[in-house]
N, C-alpha and C positions, 0 to 999 in steps of 0.2 A: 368349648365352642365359642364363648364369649372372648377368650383370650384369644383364640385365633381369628375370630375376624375385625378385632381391634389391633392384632399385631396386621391382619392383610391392609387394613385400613392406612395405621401409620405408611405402610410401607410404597401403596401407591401414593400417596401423599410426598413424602422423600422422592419418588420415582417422577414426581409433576413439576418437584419444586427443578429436581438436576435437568430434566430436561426446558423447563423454562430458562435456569440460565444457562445452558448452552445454546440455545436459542439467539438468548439477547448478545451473546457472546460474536455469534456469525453476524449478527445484526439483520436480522430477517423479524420485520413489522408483524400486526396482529394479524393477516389476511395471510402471508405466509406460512407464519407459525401454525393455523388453524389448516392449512391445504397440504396435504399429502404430496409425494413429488409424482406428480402426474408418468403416464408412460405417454409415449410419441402419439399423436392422432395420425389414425390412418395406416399408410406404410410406409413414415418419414423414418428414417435411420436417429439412432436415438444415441446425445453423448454422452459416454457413462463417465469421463475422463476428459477434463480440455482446461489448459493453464499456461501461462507463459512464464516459467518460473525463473529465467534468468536473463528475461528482458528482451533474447535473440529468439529461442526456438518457443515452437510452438508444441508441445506436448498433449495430443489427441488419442481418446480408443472411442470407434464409435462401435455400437452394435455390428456385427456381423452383416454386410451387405454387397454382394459384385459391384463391382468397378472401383475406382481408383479415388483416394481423398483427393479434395483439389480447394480451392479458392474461388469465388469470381467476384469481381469488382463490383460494387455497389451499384443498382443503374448501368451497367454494361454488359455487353455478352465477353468479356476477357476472363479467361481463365487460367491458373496455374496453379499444376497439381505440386501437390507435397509432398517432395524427396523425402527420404526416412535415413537417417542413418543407424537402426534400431533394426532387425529383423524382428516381423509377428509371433509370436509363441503361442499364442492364447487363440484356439479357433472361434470363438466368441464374438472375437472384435476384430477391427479390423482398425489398426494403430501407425501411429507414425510421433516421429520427433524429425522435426523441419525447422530448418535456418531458414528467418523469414527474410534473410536478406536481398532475395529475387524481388520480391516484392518492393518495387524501387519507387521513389514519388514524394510526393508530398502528403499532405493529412488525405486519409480515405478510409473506406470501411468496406471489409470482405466477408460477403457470405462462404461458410464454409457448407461445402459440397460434396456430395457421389458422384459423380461420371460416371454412370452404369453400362453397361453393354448395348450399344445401338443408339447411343447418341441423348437416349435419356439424361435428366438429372434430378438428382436427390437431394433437395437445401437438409440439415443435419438439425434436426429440435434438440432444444438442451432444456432441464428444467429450469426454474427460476436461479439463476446466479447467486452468490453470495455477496453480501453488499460492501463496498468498504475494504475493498480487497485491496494490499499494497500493488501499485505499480513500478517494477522496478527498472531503472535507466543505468545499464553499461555506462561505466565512468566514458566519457569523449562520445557516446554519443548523444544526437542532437535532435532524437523522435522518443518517441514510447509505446511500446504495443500495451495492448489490455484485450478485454473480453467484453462483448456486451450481448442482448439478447432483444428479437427485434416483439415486435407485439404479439407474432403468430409462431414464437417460438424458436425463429432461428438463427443460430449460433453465430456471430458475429466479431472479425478480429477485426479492431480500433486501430488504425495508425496515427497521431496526431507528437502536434510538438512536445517534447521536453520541457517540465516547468523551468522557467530559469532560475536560475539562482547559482553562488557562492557554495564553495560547500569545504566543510570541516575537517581538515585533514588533523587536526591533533590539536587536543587541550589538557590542560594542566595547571592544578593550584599550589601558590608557595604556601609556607607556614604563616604568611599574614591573613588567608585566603586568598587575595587575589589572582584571580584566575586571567591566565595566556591561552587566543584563542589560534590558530596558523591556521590560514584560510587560502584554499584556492578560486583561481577563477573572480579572485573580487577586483571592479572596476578601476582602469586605474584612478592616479585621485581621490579615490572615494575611502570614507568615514565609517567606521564601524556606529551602528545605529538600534538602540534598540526605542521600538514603536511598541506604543500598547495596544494591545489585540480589542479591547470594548473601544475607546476612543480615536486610536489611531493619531494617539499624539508623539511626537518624539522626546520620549524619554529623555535620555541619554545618547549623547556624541564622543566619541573617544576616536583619535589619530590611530590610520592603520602606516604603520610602515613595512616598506616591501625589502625582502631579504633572500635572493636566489630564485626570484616570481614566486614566493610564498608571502601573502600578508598577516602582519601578526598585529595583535592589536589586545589590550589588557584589560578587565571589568574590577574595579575595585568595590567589593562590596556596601560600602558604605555612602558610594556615589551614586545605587540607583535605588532611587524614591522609597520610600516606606510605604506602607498598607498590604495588611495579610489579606492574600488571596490577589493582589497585584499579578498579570502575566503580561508580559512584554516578548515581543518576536525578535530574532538579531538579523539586522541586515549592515551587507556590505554596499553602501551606497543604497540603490533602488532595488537590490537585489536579495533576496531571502537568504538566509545562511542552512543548506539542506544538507540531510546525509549524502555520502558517494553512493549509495546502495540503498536503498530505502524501500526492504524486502522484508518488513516485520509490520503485523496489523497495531501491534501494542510497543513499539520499540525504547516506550518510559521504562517500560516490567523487565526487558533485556539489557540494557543500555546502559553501563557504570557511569555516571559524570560528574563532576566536582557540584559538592552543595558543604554549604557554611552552620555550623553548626548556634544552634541558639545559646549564647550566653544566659540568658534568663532562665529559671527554673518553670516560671508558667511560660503560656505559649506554645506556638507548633515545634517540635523538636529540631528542625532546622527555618533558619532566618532568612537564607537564599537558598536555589539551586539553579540548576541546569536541567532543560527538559528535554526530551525529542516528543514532540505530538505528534498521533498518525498520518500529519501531513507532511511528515520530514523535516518539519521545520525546527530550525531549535529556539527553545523559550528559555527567557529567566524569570525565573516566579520566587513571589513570595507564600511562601505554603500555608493554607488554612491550615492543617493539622499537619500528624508524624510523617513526615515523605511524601508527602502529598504533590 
């Protein structure tokens, strides 16, 4: 008896510690974590499913409810419903995958809707969102959809600009290390740059030259600053140097890119690298510890 409820013991314990860090993992605060995913109040249609995973369509299942998904403009009575190019299978829900490209404008926000039978409508409650969610922006265009969630619940599609920036079509380090960076989209004129992310001073300047509208531009390790735990941003002129796609929450843990290894026996196991942090952005860092 003693054994088994020292083994039940340990094992809710294992069972608090994984679900805490899956938890921190989504990145859902104390308030979250401690609340259960509510169900809809009342008899709001509930989304068990909604994500804009490749930056055009919009991918929805809501609970099971007559009439038709649709959109309405923020502050306005304008509506448009969500073509589907998907047929329903599931009588549960009631689903669509929709090109949000009807949805023409500038920066706005749509609540998403029922259109029920006789003129009724139904705003769509979603639970608490997950936070920190990549947004990702089709290479050439120049908006961004996302998800957001209004105070009383309901389900909300984001249109807003595109962060600007440069972005990284291909890098590469020789056997001295120094790393080549080909960049698109960088201004003309302009200086490859890297800024430190606590001060916001300029680093390092290094010449981009342009070859076929790609700029390339070279980082010699030994020319940007010393101090472990150093991180510096790269921009092309005034403009951040981001991924084309920038569709991953963690894309350091995915993402191969040249890092310099430490000559010294102490110390962190590399002396530079190359980062992408969850903001798309690319960093050179000097690592506290092993790959850091």
């Amino acid at each position: 008896m003693k054994v088994t409820r020292r083994l039940r013991d340990q094992l809710g314990t294992v069972a608090r510690e994984a679900a805490d860090q899956a938890r921190e993992r989504l990145g859902l605060g104390e308030e979250e974590q401690a609340a259960p995913a509510a169900d809809a109040p009342g008899n709001r249609p509930r989304a068990a499913f909604a994500g804009v995973l490749d930056g055009r369509h919009l991918w929805l299942a809501v609970d099971a409810t007559p009439g038709t998904l649709a959109v309405r403009e923020a502050g306005t009575d304008r509506i448009v419903s969500l073509d589907t190019d998907l047929a329903e299978d599931d009588p549960r829900y009631r689903s669509v995958r929709s090109d949000l490209g009807p949805l023409t404008g500038g920066d706005g926000r749509y609540d998403v809707v029922i259109t029920a039978p006789g003129g009724k409508l139904h705003r769509v409650w979603t639970p608490p969102l997950v936070r920190n969610e990549p947004v990702r922006v089709p290479a050439g265009d120049d908006f961004a959809w996302s998800l957001a969630r209004t105070d009383d619940g309901t389900l909300q599609l984001v249109r807003e600009p595109a962060p600007a920036g440069a972005f990284l079509l291909d890098v590469g380090s020789a056997p001295d290390d120094t790393m080549t960076l080909h960049l698109g989209g960088a201004p003309e004129g302009a200086e490859l740059r890297l800024v430190d992310d606590d001060s916001g001073e300029v680093l390092l300047t290094r010449p981009l030259t342009v070859d076929a509208g790609v700029a390339v531009a070279t980082i010699v390790p030994t020319d940007v600053p010393e101090g472990v735990g150093l991180s510096a941003s790269v921009y092309a002129g005034d403009l951040p140097v981001r991924r084309r796609a920038n569709d991953l929450a963690r894309p350091d843990n995915a993402v191969m890119l040249p890092q310099v290894q430490n000559p010294d026996d102490d110390g962190p196991l590399f002396s530079l690298v190359l980062r992408w942090l969850p903001d798309g952005v690319l960093r050179v860092r000097r690592p506290k510890g092993a790959g850091a």
